[in-house]
C-alpha positions in Angstrom: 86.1 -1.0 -54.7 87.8 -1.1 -51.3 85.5 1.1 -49.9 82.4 -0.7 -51.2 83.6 -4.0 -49.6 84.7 -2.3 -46.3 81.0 -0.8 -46.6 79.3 -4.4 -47.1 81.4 -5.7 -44.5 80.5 -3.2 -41.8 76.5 -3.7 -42.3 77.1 -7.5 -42.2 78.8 -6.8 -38.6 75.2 -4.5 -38.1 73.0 -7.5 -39.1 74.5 -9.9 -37.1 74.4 -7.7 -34.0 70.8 -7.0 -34.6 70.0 -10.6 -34.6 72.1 -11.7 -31.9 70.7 -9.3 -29.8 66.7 -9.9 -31.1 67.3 -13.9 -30.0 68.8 -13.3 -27.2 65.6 -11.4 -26.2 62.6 -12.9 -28.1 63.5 -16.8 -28.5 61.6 -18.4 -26.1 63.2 -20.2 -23.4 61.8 -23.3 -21.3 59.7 -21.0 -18.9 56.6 -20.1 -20.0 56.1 -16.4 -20.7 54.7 -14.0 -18.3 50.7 -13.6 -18.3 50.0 -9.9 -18.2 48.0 -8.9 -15.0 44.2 -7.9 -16.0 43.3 -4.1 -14.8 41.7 -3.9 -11.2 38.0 -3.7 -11.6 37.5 -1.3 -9.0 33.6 -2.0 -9.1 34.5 -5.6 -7.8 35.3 -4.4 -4.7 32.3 -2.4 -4.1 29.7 -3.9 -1.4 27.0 -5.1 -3.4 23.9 -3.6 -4.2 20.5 -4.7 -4.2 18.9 -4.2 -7.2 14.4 -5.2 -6.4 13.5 -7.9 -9.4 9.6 -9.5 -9.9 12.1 -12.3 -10.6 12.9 -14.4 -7.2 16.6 -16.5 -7.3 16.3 -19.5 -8.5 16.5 -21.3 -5.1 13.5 -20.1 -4.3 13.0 -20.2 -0.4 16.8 -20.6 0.2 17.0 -17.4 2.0 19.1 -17.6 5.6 15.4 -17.0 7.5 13.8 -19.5 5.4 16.1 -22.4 5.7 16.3 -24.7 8.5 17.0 -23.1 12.2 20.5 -22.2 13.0 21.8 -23.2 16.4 20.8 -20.8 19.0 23.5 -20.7 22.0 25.7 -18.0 20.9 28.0 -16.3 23.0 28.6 -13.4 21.6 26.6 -11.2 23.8 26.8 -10.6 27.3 25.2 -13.5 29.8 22.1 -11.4 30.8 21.0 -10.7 27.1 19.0 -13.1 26.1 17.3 -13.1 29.9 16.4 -9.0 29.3 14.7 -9.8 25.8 12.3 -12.3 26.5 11.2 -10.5 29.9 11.2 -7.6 27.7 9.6 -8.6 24.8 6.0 -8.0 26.1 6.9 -5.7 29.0 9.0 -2.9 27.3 7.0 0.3 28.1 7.7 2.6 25.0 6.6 5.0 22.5 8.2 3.0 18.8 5.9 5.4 16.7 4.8 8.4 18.7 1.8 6.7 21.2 2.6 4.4 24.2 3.0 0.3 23.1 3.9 -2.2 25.5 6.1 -5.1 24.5 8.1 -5.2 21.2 6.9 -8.4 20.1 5.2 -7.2 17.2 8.5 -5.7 15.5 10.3 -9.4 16.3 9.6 -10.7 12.6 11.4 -7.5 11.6 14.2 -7.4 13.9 15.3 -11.0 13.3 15.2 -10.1 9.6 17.0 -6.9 10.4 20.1 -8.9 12.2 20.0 -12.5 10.1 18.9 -14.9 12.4 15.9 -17.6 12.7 16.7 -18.1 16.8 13.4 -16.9 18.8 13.7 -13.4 20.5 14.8 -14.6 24.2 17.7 -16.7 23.1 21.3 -16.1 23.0 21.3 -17.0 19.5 19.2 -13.9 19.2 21.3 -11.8 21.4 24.5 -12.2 19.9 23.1 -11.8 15.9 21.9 -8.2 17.3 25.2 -7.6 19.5 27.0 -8.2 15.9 24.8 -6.0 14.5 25.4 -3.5 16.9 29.2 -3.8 16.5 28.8 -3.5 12.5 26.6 -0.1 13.0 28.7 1.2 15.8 26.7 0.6 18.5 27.7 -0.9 22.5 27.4 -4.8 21.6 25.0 -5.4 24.4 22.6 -7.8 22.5 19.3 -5.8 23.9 16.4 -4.8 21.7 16.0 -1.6 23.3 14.3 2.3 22.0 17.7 2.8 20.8 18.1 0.3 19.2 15.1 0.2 17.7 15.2 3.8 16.6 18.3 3.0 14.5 16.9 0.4 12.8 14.0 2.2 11.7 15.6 5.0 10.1 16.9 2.1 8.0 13.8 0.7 7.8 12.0 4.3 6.7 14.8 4.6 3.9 14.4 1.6 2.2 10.9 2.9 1.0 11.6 5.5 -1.6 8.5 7.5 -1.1 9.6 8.2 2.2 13.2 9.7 0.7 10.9 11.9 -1.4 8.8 13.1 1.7 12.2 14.1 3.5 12.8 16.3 0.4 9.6 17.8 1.2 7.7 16.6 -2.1 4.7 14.6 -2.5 5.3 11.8 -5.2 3.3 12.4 -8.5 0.1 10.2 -9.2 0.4 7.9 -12.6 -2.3 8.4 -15.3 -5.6 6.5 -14.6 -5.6 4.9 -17.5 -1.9 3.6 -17.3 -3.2 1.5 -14.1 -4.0 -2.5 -14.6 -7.0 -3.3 -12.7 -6.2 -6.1 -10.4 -8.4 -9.5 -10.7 -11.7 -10.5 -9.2 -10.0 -13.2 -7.1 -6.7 -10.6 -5.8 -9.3 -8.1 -4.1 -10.7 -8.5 -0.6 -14.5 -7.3 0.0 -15.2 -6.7 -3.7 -13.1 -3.5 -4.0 -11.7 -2.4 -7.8 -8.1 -2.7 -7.2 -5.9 -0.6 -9.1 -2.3 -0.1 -9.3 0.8 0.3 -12.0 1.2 -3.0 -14.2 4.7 -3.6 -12.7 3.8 -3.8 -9.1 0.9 -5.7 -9.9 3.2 -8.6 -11.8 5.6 -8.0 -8.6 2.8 -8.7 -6.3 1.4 -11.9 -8.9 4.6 -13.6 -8.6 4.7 -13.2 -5.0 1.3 -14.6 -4.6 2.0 -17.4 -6.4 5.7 -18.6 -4.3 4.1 -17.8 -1.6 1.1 -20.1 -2.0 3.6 -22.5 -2.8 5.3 -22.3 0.3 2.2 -22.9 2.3 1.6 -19.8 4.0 -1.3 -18.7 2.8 -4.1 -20.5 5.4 -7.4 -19.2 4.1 -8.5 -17.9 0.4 -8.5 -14.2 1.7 -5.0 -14.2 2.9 -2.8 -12.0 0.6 -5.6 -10.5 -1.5 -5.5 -6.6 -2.1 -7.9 -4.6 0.3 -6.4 -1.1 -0.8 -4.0 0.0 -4.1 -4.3 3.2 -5.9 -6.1 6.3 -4.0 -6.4 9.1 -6.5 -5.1 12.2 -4.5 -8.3 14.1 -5.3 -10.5 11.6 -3.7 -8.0 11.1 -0.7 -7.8 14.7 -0.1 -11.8 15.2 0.0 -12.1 12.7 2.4 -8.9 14.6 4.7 -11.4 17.3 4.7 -14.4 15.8 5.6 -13.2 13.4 7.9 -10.9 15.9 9.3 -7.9 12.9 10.4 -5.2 13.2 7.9 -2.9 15.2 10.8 -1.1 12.1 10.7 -2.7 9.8 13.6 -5.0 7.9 11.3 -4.1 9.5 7.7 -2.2 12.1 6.1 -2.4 14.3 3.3 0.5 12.5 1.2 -0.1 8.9 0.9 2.5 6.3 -0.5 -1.1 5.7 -2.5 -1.1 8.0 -4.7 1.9 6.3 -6.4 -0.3 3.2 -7.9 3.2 1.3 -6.2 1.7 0.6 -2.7 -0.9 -2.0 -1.3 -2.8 -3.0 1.7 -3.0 -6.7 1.9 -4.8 -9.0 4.2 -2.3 -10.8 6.4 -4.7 -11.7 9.3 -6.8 -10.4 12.0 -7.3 -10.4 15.6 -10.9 -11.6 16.4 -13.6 -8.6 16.2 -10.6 -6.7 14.0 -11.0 -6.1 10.1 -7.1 -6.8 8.4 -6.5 -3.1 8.5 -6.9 -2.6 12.2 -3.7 -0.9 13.7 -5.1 -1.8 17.6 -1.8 -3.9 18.9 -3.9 -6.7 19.5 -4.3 -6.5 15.9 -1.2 -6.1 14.8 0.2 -8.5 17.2 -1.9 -11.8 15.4 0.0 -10.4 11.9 3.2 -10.2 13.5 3.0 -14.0 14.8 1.7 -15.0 11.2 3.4 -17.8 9.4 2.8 -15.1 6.1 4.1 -12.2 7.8 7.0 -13.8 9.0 7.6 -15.3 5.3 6.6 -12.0 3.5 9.5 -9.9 5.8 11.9 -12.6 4.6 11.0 -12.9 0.7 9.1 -9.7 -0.2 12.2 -8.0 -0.6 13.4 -10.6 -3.4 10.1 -9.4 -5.3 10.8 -5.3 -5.0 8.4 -4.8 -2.1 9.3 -3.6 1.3 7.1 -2.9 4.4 5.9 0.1 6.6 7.3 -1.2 10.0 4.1 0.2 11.8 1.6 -1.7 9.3 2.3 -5.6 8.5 -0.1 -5.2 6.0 1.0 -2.2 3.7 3.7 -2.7 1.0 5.5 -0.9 -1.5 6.8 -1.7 -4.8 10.6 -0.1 -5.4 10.6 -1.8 -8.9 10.6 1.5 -11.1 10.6 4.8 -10.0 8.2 7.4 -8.6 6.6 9.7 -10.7 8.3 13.6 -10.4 5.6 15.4 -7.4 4.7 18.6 -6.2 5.8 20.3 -2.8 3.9 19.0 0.1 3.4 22.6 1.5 1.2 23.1 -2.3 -1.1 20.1 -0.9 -4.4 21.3 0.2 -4.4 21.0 4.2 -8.0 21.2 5.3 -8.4 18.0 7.7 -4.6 17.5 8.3 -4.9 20.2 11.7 -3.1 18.9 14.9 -5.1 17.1 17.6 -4.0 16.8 21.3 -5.8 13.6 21.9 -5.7 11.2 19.7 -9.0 8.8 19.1 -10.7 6.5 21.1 -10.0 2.7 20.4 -12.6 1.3 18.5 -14.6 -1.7 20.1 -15.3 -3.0 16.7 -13.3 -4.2 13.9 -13.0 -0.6 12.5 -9.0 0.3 12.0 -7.9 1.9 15.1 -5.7 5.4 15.9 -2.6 4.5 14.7 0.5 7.2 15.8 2.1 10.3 14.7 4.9 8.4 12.9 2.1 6.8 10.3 2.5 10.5 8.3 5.0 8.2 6.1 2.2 6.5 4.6 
């Protein structure tokens, strides 16, 4: 009996040590309690990544370019800058895309884009937006649009288009089904031409249309319509033969047309120049457009980007290209070099355009 109350008496000494011990660790206390730190979300801290959406933000024309003009006396580029671009902007003797050009005026619309600013291309605003952008990309800040410059921002440029990451694999991008193509409306063609692409692009390009008539930039009822969509690679590669200039001055043998994801589109024309003339006369009127100028700004927002050499040709990055075939498999009758390339028309017939224009 003795041992039984010795027994009870030692576990009563256990219990009360227990719960001394439990309150002295769990009864709350007048600080609040620890909140437990979330995991990292390593993803957060990734740059982000632009994903091409028919659907524009909501703030529709609120992009940087778009806005009202920034102030234009920077400083962050040296003193001579800004003097060096606007002398050079129509005297730069240079070879951008394989044949001679003179000026660079007609890549300013791109170039401001490129580096974030609204300040014209002989300012200092100018010049120090591209000497920051030569600091980000590892480049001498000297605030000059020069070949070099130029040159790095067109591999950018080039890369941005998917078909052309599939022509540095060496393949040609498949062609979709005919019948899987919308055919685009009377009133979106230019000249009467049956317009065909992939339904996506065509929405893309509808929506477009539309903000952009919105936002005034669209002068004449011709402006923006479709002048050139879907090329079935059969057709395209009989006419390589018989005209005998796909070798890349005028055409080429793998064309970002074939995809049903690219279109030519009528931005506007030099006078005695159709609106798929590559003379730089030509392509100089685009470049000063008010629609050019919006489209580099805010066709990115709708999935399309440009070929830099063409202000009218766009591509749609809004689904992917079809799987393709080597480009070496392609027949190649009409795509032999040439040493000279053509004449420059005296009409309104597209002129030579230069070796570069293979990516199209």
């Amino acid at each position: 009996m003795r041992a039984l109350r010795r027994l009870l008496w030692g576990l009563s000494l256990l219990l009360l040590a227990v719960g001394g011990f439990w309150a002295w660790v769990y009864w709350p206390s007048g600080k609040s309690s620890p909140t437990p730190t979330p995991p990292i979300d390593e993803a957060g801290y990734l740059p982000p990544q632009h994903v091409p959406s028919i659907d524009p933000p909501a703030l529709a024309g609120a992009l940087p370019l778009a806005g009202a003009p920034e102030a234009c006396d920077g400083n962050d580029a040296p003193d001579t800058a800004a003097a060096v671009n606007a002398a050079s902007l129509s005297t730069l003797a240079w070879t951008p895309f394989g044949k001679s050009e003179t000026g660079w005026e007609i890549y300013a619309p791109r170039i401001a884009a490129e580096i974030g600013t609204t300040c014209g291309p002989g300012s200092n605003g100018f010049a120090s937006a591209l000497a920051r952008w030569q600091g980000a990309h590892g480049l001498q800040k000297t605030g000059v649009v020069d070949p070099a410059v130029f040159g790095a921002m067109l591999v950018r440029w080039h890369l941005a288009r998917p078909f052309v990451r599939t022509n540095r694999e060496g393949i040609c991008p498949g062609a979709p089904p005919e019948a899987n193509l919308e055919l685009a409306k009377p009133e979106e063609s230019y000249g009467g031409k049956a317009i065909r692409m992939r339904p996506g692009a065509l929405a893309a390009y509808r929506n477009m249309v539309a903000e952009a008539r919105a936002a005034g930039v669209l002068p004449r009822p011709e402006t923006l319509r479709i002048f050139s969509g879907f090329r079935a690679p059969d057709a395209d590669a009989q006419r390589c033969a018989r005209d005998k200039n796909c070798q890349g001055l005028i055409r080429t043998i793998c064309s970002a047309h074939r995809t049903g994801l690219a279109m030519d589109v009528v931005i506007d024309a030099a006078p005695g120049f159709g609106p798929d003339s590559s003379a730089d006369a030509n392509r100089l009127v685009m470049a000063r457009s008010a629609l050019f100028k919006w489209m580099v700004v805010n066709a990115p927002r709708f999935g399309f980007v440009n070929y830099a050499y063409e202000p009218w040709h766009w591509e749609w990055t809004g689904e992917p290209l079809l799987p393709g075939v080597p480009i070496s498999s392609l027949p190649q009758e009409g795509s032999e070099p040439v040493t000279e390339p053509p004449a420059a028309p005296t009409s309104g017939k597209p002129a030579a355009a230069a070796g570069a224009r293979n990516r199209r």
